[in-house]
C-alpha positions, -999 to +999 in steps of 0.1 A: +033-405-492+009-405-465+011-420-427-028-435-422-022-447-383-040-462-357-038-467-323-061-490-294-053-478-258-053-501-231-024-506-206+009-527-203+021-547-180+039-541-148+072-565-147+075-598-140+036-601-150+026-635-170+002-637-200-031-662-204-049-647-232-049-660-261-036-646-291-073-638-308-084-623-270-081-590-257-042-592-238-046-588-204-017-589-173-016-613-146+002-602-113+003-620-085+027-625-053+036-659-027+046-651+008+051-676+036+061-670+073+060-693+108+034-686+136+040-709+172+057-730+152+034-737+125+049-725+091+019-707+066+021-706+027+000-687+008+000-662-022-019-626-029-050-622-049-044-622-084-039-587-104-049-580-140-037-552-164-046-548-199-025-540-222-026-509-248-015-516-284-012-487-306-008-499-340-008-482-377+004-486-412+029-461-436+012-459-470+016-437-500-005-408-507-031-426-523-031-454-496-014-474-514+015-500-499+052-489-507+075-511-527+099-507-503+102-501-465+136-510-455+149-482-436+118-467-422+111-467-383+089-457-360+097-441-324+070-428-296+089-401-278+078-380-245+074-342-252+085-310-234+066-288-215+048-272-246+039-304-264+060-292-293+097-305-292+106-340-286+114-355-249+132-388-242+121-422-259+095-433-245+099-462-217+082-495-226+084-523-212+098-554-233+074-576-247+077-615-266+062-634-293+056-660-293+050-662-254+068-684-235+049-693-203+057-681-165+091-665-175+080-637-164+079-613-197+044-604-209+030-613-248+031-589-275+016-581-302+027-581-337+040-569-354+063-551-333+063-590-311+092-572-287+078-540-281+110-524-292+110-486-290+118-472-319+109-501-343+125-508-380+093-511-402+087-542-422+079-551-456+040-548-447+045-511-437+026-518-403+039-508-371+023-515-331+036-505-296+025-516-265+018-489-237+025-496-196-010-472-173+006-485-142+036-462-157+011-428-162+011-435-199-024-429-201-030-400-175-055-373-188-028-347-204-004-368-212+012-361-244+031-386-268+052-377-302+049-404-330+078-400-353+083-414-383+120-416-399+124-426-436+153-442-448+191-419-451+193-405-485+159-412-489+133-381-505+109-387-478+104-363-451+104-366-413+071-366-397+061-360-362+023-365-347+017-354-314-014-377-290-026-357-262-047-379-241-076-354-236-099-371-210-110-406-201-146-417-186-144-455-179-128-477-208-136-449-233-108-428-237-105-391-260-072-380-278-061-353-300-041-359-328-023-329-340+007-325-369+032-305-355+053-310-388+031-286-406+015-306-428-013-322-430-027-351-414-059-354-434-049-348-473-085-340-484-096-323-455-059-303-454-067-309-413-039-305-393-055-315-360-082-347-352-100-357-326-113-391-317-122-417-288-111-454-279-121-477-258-093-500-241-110-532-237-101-546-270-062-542-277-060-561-312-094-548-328-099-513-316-074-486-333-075-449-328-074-435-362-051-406-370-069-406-406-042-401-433-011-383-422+008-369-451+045-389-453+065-394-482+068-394-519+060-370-542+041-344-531+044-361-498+076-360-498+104-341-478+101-320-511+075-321-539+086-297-565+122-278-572+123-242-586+154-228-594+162-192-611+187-183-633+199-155-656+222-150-687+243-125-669+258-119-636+257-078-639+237-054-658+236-016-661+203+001-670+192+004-705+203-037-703+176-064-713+181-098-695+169-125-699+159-149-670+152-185-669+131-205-640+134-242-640+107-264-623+115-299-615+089-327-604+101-345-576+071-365-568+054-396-580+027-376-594+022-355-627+016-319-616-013-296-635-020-263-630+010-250-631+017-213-618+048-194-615+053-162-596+084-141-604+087-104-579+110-088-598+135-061-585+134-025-580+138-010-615+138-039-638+107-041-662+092-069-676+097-067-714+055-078-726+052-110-745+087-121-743+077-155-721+085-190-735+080-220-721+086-259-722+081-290-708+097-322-709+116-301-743+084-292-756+067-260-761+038-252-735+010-222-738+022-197-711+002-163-702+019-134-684-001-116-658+017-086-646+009-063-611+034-037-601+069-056-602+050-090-596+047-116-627+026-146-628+032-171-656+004-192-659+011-224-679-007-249-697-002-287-696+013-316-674+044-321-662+054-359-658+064-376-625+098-387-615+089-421-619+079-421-654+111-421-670+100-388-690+121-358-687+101-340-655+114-306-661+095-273-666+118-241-682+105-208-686+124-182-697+109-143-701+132-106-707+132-077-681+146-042-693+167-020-666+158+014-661+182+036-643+158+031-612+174-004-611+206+011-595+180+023-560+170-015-560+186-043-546+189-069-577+174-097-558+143-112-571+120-142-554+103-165-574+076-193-564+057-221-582+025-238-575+007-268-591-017-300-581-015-337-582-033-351-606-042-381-583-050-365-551-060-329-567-034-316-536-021-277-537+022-280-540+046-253-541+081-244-540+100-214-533+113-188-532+139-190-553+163-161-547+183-146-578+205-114-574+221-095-600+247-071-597+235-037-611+263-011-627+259+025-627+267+027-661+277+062-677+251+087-674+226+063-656+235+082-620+225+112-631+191+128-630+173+163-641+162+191-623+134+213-634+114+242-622+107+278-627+107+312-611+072+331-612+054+356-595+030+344-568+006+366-560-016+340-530+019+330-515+010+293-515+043+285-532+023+268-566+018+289-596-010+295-607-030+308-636-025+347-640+007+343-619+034+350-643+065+339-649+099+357-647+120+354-675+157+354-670+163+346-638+193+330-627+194+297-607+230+290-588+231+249-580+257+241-558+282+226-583+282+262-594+263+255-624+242+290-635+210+281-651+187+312-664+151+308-669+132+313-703+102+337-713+079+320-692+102+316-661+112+281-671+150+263-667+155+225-666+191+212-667+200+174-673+227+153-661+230+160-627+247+140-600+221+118-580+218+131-545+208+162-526+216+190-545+208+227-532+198+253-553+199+294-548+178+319-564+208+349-579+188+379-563+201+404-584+190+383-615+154+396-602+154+431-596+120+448-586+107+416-569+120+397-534+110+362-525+077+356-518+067+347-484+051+313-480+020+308-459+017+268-460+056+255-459+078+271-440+109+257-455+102+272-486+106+310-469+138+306-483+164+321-508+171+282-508+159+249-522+176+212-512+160+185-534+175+146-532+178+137-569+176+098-575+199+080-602+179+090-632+154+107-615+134+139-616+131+164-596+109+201-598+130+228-577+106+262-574+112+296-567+080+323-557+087+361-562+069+389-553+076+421-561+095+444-540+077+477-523+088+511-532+106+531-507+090+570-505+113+596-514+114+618-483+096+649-486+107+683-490+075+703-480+080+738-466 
């Protein structure tokens, strides 16, 4: 749904003013004031010099998002409110003064306009969608700077959403007056532009023909509507351990009155779950729809192919996609929680939608062996002391390794040792000394923590991790000599 809105700025009447135009003229404001007194005896009636305001009548129309007329707009009114300091939040209905209509001569209570006849502030939409307010300049309504909030409330229960339009009365030369129009709602106020903010001038010497256009002002259903499309994500499991396939579903629902093309889904998986290749399926309205998988780090994109109906065509609206993901044992570092987002277009206005995201958390096990990780590394001889073998540095066979669980892992031929199964976390390892003799640990010359008999690691669940050791070997002592 869309708000198209317009609004002429003159000025209302002080009270107690009468009315002479006639309906078809511009409405203007006719003050005036009888006095009488006695001077050496001689008594004097007379009456001021007549005063005349115009009026200002702001008046608009609530359509669909095509423009179109609503079946239905019981329930809908239309309030100007004051605004706060920042022009953002919403003040104190604005004061107007009471109008009638039909007018009833010299009582005293100005004409309005239809078809808001009373000037009632807010005012319950009719049938025709159209709304009109009358605004008072001898009450500052019209100073330069002055800002006004236009809010439109649909209907409780309705789908429609709230929208608010702020009027900032920019500047003013004569009769010709400029105004910003700005959505403060966040949507848009032109929906093929996707402007958010207008600009325009009035003049206020023609109440019932001049409006200020607010262009079209997004409202209502459908896309327009307080929501246009639902996502929601599901999976066949509440837990998982790794080495577990799951298989997740993500369910799209039209809410709007328009089919929706170009459907795209976007699923961020979590930390350690991976996307099993070609395992997507999709449907709509229960049947099957052409869906491509585009895949970039943990992030999937499901691009589908085909409509899907609008809530008012009596079709089943609903989009399911359903795709696997594989833990690895890097799914116990991760949180669970994936966020997933959909994006389409009307088919009548060609407007961008979206949902999301849609937040699904799985509770991950540790499973049996899926906290532990594997060290690896080696013992060699370094003969640059950059810590690194090297080619030509060899290895030392038969070394021993101490980890602090008091495990005792010896190196092979070439200075190698792995050992699996190892509780995830920093774990500290100690080269066994006497497992080398005729070499000390190497100095190193580019990280200082490694001039160390020492080596702390942090091991991830099912990680890996290298733990090194450099040697050099030791110097000779001189046997003392004996010379006579």
């Amino acid at each position: 749904m869309t708000l198209a809105t317009g609004l002429t700025l003159m000025g209302l009447p002080m009270p107690g003013l009468t009315q002479t135009a006639p309906a078809d003229k511009p409405t203007d404001l006719s003050n005036t004031a009888s006095f009488s007194y006695s001077a050496s005896g001689v008594k004097v009636d007379a009456r001021t010099n007549q005063i005349v305001q115009p009026l200002i009548d702001p008046f608009g129309l609530i359509t669909g998002c095509n423009g179109e007329l609503l079946a239905d707009y019981r329930g809908f009114t239309v309030g100007m409110y004051d605004t706060d300091a920042t022009g953002l939040q919403l003040g104190a209905l604005l004061p107007l003064t009471p109008t009638e209509f039909p007018d009833i001569p010299n009582n005293g209570i100005p004409r309005g306009n239809l078809p808001n006849g009373q000037n009632a502030n807010p005012y319950s939409v009719q049938n025709d969608g159209r709304y009109s307010f009358l605004f008072d300049e001898g009450k500052g309504q019209l100073t330069v700077g002055k800002n006004f909030m236009i809010v439109v409330n649909p209907p409780k229960g309705s789908p429609y959403a709230q929208r608010r339009i702020r009027i900032t009365i920019v500047s003013r030369v004569g009769n010709v007056i400029s105004y910003d129009a700005t959505a403060v709602d966040g949507r848009a106020l032109n929906l093929t532009t996707g402007e958010q903010a207008l600009s325009g001038t009035i003049r206020v010497n023609n109440a019932e023909q001049t409006g200020l256009s607010l262009a079209v002002l997004t409202f209502g259903i459908g896309t327009c509507d307080a929501q246009d499309v639902k996502i929601n994500k599901s999976a066949d499991r509440a837990s998982a351990e790794p080495g577990d396939t799951v298989v997740y579903r993500l369910s799209v629902r039209n809410l709007s009155s328009a089919a929706v093309t170009n459907l795209s889904l976007s699923d961020l998986l979590p930390k350690g779950f991976k996307y099993v290749e070609n395992s997507t399926r999709a449907e709509i309205s229960g049947a099957p729809a052409a869906v491509t998988a585009r895949r970039d780090g943990q992030n999937i994109t499901f691009d589908v192919t085909g409509i899907l109906p609008s809530a008012l065509s009596g079709q089943n609206q609903v989009l399911n996609l359903a795709y696997a993901a594989q833990l690895t044992p890097d799914a116990i570092r991760g949180t669970g929680q994936n966020i997933a987002s959909v994006f389409g277009q009307r088919v009548d206005n060609l407007r961008r939608i979206q949902d999301g995201p849609a937040l699904h958390k799985m509770r991950v096990r540790s499973g049996l062996l899926s906290d532990c990780g594997t060290i690896i590394g080696r013992v060699f001889v370094d003969k640059n002391f950059d810590g690194e073998q090297q080619p030509g540095e060899p290895g030392v066979p038969n070394a021993v390794v101490i980890l602090d669980d008091g495990n005792r892992i010896t190196t092979d031929k070439d200075g190698l040792y792995s050992v699996m199964n190892v509780l995830s976390g920093q774990r500290t390892g100690v080269l066994d000394a006497l497992s080398v003799p005729g070499f000390t640990l190497a100095p190193n010359n580019l990280v200082r923590e490694r001039n160390s008999q020492s080596r702390l690691v942090n091991l991830a669940p099912g990680g890996l991790v290298r733990m090194n050791f450099a040697v050099t070997p030791a110097a000779k002592e001189e046997k003392p000599c004996n010379c006579k």
